[in-house]
N, C-alpha and C positions, 0 to 999 in steps of 0.2 A: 504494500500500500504506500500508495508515496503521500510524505506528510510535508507539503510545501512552507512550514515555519523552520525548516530547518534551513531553508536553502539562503540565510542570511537575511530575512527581512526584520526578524529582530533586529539588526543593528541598524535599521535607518531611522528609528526614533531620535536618536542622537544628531545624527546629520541634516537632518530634515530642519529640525528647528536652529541648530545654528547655520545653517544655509540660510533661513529665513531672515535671520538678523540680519546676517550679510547683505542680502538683497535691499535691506531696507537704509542700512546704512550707504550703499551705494548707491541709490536712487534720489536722496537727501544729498548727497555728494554733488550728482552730477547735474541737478536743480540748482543747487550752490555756484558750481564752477559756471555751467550753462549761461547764469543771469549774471554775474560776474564779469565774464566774460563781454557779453551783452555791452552793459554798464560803462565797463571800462575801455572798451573796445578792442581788448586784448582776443588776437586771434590765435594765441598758443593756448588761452584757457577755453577757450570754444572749443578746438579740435581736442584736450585734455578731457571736457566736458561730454562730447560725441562719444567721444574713445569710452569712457565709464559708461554711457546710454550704451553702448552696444554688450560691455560686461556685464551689466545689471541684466541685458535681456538673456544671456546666456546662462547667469545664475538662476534666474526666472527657469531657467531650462530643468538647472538641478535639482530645485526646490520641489519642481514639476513632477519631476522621475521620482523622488523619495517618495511619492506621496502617491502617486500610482502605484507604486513597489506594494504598498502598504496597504491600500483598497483595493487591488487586484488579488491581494497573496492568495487565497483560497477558490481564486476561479477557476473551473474544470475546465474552459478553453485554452487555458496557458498547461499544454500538459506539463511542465515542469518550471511551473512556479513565473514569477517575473522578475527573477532575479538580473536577467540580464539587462533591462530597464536601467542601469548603474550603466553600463556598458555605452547603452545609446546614449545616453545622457552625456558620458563623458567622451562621445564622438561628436556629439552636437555640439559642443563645446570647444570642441579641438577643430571646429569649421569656423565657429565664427572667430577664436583667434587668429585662423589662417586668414580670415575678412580683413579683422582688425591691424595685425602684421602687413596687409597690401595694403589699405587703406593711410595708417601713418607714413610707410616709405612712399606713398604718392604725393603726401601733402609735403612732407619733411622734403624729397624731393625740389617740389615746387617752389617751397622757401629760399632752397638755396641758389635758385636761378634767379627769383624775385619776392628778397626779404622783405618781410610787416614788421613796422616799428613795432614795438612792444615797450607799455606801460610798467618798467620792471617790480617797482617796489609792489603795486597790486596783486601783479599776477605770481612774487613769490609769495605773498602772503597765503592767499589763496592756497596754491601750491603745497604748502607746508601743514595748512588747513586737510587737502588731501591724500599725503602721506601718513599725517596720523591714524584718519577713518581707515585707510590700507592696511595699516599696521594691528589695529586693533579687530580688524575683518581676519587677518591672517592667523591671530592669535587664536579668535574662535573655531577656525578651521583645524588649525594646526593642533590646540587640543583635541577636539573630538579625532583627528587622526589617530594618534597617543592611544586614548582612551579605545578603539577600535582594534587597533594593530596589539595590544596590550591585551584585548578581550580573544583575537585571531590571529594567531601566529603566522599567518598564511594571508595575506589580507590585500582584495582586489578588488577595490571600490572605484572603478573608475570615474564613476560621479563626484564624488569627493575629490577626487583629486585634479578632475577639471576643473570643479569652484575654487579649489587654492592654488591652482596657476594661472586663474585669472584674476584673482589678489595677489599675486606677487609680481605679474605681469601690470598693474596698477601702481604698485608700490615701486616699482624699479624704474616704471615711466615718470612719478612725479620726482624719486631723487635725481632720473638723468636730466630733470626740466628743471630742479631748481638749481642746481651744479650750473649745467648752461644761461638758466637769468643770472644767476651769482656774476658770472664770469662776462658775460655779453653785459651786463648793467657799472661793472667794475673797469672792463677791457672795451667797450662798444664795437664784440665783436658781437654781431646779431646772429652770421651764419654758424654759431657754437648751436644755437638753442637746434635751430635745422640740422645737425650733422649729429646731435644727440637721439634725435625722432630715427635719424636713420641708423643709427647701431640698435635703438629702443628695437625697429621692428625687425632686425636681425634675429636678435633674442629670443621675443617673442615668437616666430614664426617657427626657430629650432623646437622651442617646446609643444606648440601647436603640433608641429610633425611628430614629435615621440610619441604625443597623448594620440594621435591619429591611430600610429600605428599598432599600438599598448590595444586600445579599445577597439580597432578593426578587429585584430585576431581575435579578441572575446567573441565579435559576434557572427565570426567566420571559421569558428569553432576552432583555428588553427593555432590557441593560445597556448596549451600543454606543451609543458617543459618535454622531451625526448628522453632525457634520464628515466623520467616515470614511470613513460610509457613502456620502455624495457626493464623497469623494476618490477612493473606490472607482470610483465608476459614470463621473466624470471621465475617469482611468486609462485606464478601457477606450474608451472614446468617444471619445479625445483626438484621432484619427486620421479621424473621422468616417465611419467604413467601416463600422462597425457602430454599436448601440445597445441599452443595457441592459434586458430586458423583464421581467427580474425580478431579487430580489437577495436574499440570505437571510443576517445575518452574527448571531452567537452565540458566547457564550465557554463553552468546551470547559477550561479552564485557567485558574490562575492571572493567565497572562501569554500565552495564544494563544487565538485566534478559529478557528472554519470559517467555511468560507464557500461557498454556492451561487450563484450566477451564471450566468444564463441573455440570451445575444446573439442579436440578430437584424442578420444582415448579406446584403444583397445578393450583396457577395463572401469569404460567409464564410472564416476561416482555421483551422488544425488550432487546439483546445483548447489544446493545449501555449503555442500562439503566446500566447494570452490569459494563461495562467499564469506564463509568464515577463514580462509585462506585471506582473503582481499582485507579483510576487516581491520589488519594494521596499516592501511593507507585510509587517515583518519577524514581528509577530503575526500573521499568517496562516499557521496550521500545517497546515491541512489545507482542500483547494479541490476544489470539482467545477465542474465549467464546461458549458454544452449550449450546444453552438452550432447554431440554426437559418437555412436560405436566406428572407430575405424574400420576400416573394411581392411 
């Protein structure tokens, strides 16, 4: 019987709600920077302000997933659970940083062919205003990681870990903006602030790609380490009575695998016997076994 609260949706209680703060403290942010900007005519705190409007939509993303994860968990159309709902989330997330990464080196670009004065003392203040909110979004994150990874030895939350590389991807853009006002407001070199946007979406973009590639394989089943897979087929074989003719393993979860496994043995033994075999690979939450008589 498969019992879908195992498959990690207890741990999104924790996520869910401090994603939520998150969200709310960058949406506040980027109203702040947005009208700021506005105000003072500063067009480094507009596109800083856009830049946040597009992460606040992407944590909107995460907050989204937890909460599916968790009103879904017991629906007989997801035959195993929604635990990968973590997964998309932390792909949807890994796309629009990729947005966010083209979008800075287009403007940051543009700067440097045809600089905008910039209103220094405002837009550092501001600035330093938005490092804080960053810092403090990060730290909410960053605990409930802790608190996760400490509960799961094994710990594959991809949604989580989209929402804190796009707080840190916040946090790293406003210290490269005030470094560069510091420096452009001290030195009247403008194109620092431009030249900072464009190593910013360097950065950014490398992490966008990891988390792409981290959470594709989740959902393209292609995530399982290789070791396992022959720890697995080991396992069963150890005995030499039988031999593995197929093997199928996929994360279903955060922090658990299925697994299909198909033996052929001379003198075959009941399934069960195979699955108490399996039963020290503690991520294996849900197994089907076929056992066939060789010919």
């Amino acid at each position: 019987m498969l019992h879908r609260h195992v498959y990690g949706i207890e741990q999104y209680g924790y996520g869910e709600r401090r994603t939520r703060w998150v969200v709310a403290l960058t949406v506040v942010m980027m109203v702040v920077e947005i009208a700021a900007g506005t105000v003072f005519g500063s067009m480094a705190l507009l596109a800083d302000g856009w830049h946040m409007a597009t992460h606040a939509a992407a944590l909107g993303i995460a907050a989204f997933a937890y909460s599916f994860a968790r009103r879904r968990a017991n629906d007989e159309r997801y035959s195993f659970g929604t635990g990968k709902v973590t997964a998309l989330g932390g792909f949807g997330s890994a796309v629009s940083l990729a947005v966010v990464a083209a979008l800075v080196l287009v403007e940051s670009v543009g700067r440097l062919v045809d600089p905008v004065s910039i209103r220094f003392d405002e837009a550092i203040a501001v600035a330093v205003v938005g490092l804080i909110v960053n810092l403090v979004s990060a730290v909410l994150l960053r605990d409930d990681h802790h608190h996760e990874a400490h509960e799961h030895s094994h710990h594959h939350d991809h949604n989580l870990r989209g929402a804190y590389l796009h707080v840190l991807a916040d946090a790293l853009t406003s210290v490269m903006a005030i470094v560069a006002l510091v420096i452009g407001r001290q030195l009247g070199w403008i194109w620092v602030d431009a030249l900072s946007g464009v190593l910013g979406a360097l950065v950014i973009g490398r992490w966008s790609l990891g988390l792409l590639k981290d959470s594709g394989a989740v959902l393209l089943d292609s995530e399982v380490r290789d070791e396992l897979r022959t720890e697995v087929k080991a396992a069963v074989e150890a005995d030499g009575r039988g031999r593995v003719t197929d093997l199928h393993l996929w994360r279903v979860g955060p922090s658990h695998l299925a697994a299909i496994v198909s033996i052929s043995a001379s003198m075959p033994q009941e399934p069960e016997h195979y699955k108490q075999i399996l039963g020290r690979f503690t991520e294996l939450a849900h197994v089907t076994v076929e056992v066939n008589r060789a010919s």
